[in-house]
C-alpha positions in Angstrom: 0.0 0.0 0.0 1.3 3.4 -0.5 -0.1 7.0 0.9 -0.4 10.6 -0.2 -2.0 13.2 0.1 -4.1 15.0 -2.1 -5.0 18.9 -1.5 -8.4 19.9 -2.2 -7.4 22.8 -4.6 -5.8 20.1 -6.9 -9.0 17.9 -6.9 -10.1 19.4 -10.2 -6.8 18.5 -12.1 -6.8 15.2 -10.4 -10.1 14.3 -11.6 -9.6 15.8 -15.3 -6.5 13.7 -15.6 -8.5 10.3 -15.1 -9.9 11.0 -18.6 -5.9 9.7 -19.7 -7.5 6.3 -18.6 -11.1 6.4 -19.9 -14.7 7.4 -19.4 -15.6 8.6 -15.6 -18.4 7.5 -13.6 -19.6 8.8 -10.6 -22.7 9.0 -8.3 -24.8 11.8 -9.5 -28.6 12.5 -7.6 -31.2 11.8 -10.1 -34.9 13.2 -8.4 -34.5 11.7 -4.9 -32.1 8.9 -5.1 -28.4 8.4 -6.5 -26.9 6.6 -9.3 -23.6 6.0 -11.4 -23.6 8.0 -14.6 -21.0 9.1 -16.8 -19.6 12.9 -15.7 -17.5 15.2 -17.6 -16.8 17.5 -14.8 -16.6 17.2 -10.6 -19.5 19.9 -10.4 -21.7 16.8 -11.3 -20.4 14.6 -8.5 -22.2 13.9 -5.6 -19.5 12.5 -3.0 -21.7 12.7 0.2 -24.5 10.4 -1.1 -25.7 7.8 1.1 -26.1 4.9 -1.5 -27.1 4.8 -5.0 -30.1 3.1 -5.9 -28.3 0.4 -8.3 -25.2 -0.8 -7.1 -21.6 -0.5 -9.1 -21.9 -3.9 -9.5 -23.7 -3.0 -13.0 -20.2 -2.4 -14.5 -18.6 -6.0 -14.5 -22.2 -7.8 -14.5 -24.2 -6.1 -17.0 -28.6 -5.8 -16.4 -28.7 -7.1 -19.8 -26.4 -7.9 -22.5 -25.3 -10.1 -25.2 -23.0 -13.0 -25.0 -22.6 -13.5 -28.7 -24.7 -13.5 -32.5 -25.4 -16.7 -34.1 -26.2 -18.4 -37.2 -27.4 -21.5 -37.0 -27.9 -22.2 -40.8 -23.3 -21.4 -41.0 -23.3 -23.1 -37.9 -21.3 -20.1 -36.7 -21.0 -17.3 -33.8 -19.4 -14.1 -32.7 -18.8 -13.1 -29.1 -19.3 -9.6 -28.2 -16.1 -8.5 -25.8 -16.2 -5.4 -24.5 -13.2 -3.1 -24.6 -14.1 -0.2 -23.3 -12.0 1.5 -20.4 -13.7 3.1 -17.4 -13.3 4.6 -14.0 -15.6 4.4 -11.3 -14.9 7.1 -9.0 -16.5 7.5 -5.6 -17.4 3.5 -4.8 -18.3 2.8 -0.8 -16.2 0.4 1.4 -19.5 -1.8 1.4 -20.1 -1.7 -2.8 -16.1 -2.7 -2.7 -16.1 -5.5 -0.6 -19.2 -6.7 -2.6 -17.0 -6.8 -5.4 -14.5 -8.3 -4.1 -17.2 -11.1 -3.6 -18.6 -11.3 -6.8 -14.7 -11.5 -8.0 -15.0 -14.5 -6.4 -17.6 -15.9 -7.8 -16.9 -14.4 -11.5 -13.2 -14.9 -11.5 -11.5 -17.5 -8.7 -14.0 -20.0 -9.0 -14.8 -20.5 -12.5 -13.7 -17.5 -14.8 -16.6 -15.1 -16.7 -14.3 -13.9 -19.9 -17.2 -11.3 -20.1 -16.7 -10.1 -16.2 -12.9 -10.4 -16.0 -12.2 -8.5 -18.8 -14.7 -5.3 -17.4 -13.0 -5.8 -14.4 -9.5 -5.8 -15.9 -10.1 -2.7 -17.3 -11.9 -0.9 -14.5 -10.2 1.6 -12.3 -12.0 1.9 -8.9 -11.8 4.8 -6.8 -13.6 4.3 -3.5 -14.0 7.4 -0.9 -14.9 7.6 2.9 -18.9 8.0 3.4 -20.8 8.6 6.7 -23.6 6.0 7.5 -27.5 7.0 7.4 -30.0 5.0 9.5 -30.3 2.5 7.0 -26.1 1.4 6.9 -25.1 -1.8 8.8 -21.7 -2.6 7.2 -20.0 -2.5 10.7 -21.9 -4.9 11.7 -20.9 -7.6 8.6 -17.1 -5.7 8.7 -17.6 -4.0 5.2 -17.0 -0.4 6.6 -13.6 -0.3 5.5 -12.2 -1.5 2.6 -8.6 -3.2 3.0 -8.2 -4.1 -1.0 -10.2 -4.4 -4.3 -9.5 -0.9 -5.4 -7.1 0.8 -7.0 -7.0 4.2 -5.1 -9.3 5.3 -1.9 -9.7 8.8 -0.9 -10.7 9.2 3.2 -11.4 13.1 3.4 -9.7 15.4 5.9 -10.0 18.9 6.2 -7.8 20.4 3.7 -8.2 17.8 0.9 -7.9 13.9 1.1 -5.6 11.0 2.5 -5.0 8.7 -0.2 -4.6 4.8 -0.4 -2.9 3.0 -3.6 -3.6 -0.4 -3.8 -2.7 -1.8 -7.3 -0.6 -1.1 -10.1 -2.9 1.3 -11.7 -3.1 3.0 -8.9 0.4 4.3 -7.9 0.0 5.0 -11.7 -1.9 7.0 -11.1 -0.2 9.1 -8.0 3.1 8.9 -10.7 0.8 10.8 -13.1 -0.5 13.2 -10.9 3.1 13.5 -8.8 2.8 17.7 -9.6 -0.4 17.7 -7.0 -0.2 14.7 -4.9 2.4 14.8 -1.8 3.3 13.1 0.5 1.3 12.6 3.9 2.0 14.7 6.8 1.7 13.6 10.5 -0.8 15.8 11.4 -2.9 14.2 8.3 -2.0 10.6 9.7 -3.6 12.0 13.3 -6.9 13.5 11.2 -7.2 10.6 9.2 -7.2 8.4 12.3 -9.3 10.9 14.5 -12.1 10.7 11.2 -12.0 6.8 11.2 -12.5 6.7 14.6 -15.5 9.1 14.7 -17.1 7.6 11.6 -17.4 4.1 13.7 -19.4 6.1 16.5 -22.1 7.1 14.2 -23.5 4.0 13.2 -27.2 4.0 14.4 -28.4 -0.1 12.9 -26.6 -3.0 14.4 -27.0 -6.6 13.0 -25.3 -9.5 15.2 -23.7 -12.0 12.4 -21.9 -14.4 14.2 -23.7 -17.8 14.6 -26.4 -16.2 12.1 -25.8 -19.1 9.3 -27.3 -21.7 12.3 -30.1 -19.4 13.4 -31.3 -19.2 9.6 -31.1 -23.4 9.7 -32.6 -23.4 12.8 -35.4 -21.4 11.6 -36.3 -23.5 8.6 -40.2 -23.5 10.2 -39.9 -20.2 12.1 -43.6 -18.3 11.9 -41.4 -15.2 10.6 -40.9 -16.0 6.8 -45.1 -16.3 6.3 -45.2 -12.9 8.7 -43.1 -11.5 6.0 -44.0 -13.1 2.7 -47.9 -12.0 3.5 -46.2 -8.5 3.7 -43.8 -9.6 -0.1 -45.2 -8.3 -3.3 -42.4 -10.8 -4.8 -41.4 -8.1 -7.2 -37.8 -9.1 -7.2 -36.4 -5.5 -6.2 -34.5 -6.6 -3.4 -32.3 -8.7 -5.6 -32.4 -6.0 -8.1 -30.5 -3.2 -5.8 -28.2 -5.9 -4.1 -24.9 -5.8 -4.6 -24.0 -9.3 -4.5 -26.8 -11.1 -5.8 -25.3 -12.5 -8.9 -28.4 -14.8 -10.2 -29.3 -14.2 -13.8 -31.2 -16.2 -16.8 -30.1 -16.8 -20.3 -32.1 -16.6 -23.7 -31.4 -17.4 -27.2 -33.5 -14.9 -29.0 -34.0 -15.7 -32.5 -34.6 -13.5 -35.6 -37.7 -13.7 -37.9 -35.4 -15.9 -40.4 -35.3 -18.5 -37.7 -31.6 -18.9 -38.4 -30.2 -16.3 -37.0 -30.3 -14.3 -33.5 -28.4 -13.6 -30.5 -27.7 -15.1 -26.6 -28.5 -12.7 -24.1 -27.9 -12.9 -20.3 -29.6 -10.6 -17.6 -30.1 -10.0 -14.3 -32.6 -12.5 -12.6 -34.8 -12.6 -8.9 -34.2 -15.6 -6.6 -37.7 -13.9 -5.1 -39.5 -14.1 -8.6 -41.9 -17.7 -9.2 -40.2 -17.9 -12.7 -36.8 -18.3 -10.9 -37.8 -21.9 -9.3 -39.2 -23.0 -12.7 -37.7 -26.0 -14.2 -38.9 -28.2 -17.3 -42.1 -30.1 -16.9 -43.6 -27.3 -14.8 -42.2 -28.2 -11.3 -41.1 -25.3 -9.2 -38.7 -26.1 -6.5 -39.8 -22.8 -4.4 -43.3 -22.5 -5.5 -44.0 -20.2 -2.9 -43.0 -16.7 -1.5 -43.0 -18.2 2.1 -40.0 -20.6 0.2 -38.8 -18.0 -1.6 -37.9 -15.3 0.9 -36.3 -17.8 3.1 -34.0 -18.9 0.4 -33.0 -15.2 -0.2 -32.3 -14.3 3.4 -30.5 -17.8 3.6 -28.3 -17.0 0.8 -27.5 -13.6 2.5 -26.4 -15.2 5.4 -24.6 -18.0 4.1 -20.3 -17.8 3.8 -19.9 -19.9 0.7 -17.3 -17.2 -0.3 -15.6 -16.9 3.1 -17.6 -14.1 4.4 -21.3 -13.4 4.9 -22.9 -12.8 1.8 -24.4 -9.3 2.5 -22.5 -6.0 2.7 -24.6 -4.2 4.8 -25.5 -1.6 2.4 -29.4 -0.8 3.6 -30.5 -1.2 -0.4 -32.9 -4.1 0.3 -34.7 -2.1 2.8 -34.6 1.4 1.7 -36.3 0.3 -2.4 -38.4 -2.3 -0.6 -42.0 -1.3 -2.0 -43.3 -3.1 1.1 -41.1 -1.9 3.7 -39.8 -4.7 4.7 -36.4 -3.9 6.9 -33.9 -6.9 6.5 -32.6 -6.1 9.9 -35.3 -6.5 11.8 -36.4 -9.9 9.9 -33.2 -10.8 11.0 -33.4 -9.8 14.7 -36.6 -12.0 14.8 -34.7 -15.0 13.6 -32.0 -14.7 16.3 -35.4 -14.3 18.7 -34.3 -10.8 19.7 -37.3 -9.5 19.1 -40.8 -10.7 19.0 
């Protein structure tokens, strides 16, 4: 890891020289949420946003997209590989270690071509935030993010504390050596001061250890049919999730019958469809079934660490209200 400092009057020229790389996302408020867009200058950014509404997970695994054309009368077919070069500036410690997750899943255990490459040409810049009552990443030990970016920015008073964690990234400080110094000790005392205040203001607590038995445990539990009256099963949980990682592929042909393409996209685990196998039978043909799967995949450490980030998505979009916490707290039985 190596540290600098950046001062706040050279934010500007830090941010134009990015463009070197490629396009530049960040979160920009759209009505009265938050999402990534592309920006062309850092009037547009909004760096104290509590969450956007769709996670940066939509860079790497796309909503929708083709995997390749086909012809089926040439017996032939052409992959679509993306090659475009991106930064993604202003990504949350939680939205990184989600990442790092679905790395695992998309890379380490049985390589995506379509993912890696996205990733490989990604740069990720993540920056401090302050949790709302909705954040729980303290709780699940997303708060900070020790890796799976290439530069972080924690704010201090005059400008911002920087982290380089890859190649790219001390790239970049080399490219930007003019306006990025090196860290004083009196920003070493701020930046720890900050940390240590920014732990204090969590409000939403969530107790994870031993969760993965209490979910067994509470296979029959009166709390998924309490909930699942409350479910409209519309899927939007999943949708704003930032590891759920469950999608559906269709070959969707032409008019000529010959030709078409293979498109993936983003599926629900809380959708009936989802369960749907040939010959009709449905292996969670209910929502009682259905949202017990999905908190049980949220709590389950198949990649080595709990499976949800703490983020507050699920319950802030939730057309029904329903707080993932609090379902939670009802399966460990600490609250009626």
């Amino acid at each position: 890891m190596i540290y600098a400092k950046l001062n706040r009057k050279d934010f500007a020229s830090f941010f134009e020289s990015l463009r070197k790389y490629g396009k530049i996302y960040g979160p920009v408020k759209i009505s009265e949420s938050y999402g990534f867009k592309e920006v062309s200058n850092v009037d547009e950014l909004s760096l104290d946003y509590p969450r956007t509404m769709i996670p940066p997970k939509k860079f790497f695994i796309k909503p929708q997209e083709r995997i390749f054309e086909f012809n089926e009368e040439k017996a032939e077919y052409l992959e679509i590989i993306e090659e475009e070069r991106v930064v993604v500036f202003g990504v949350h410690p939680c939205d990184i270690n989600a990442i790092k997750l679905l790395d695992k899943v998309y890379i380490n255990d049985m390589p995506d071509k379509y993912y890696q490459k996205r990733r490989e040409n990604t740069i990720i810049i993540g920056i401090s935030c302050h949790p709302d009552e909705y954040c729980f990443c303290k709780s699940v030990g997303t708060s900070y993010a020790v890796d799976g970016f290439d530069l972080f920015l924690h704010e201090i008073s005059d400008g911002y504390l920087i982290r380089a964690a890859t190649e790219k990234g001390y790239e970049l400080i080399a490219i930007n050596k003019d306006s990025i110094k090196d860290v004083e000790a009196s920003d070493i005392d701020e930046f720890k001061e900050r940390e240590q205040k920014r732990l204090t203001e969590f409000k939403l607590d969530l107790n994870p250890f031993g969760l993965q038995d209490m979910l067994e445990l509470a296979h029959d539990h009166a709390v998924w049919k309490e909930y699942a009256d409350k479910c409209f099963g519309c899927g939007t949980c999943n949708l704003v999730c930032p590891t759920c990682r469950c999608y559906d592929v269709t070959d969707l042909m032409k008019l000529d019958l010959k030709t078409g393409e293979r498109a993936r996209r983003w599926d629900s685990c809380m959708l009936r469809k989802h369960g749907l196998v040939a010959g009709g039978l449905n292996f969670r043909p209910t929502r009682v079934e259905r949202l017990r799967n999905r908190f049980n995949c949220k709590g389950s450490l198949r990649e080595g660490m709990i499976n949800c980030v703490g983020c507050g998505r699920c319950t802030v979009y939730c057309p029904a209200s329903i707080r993932y916490v609090e379902v939670l707290q009802k399966v460990r039985g600490e609250i009626k």
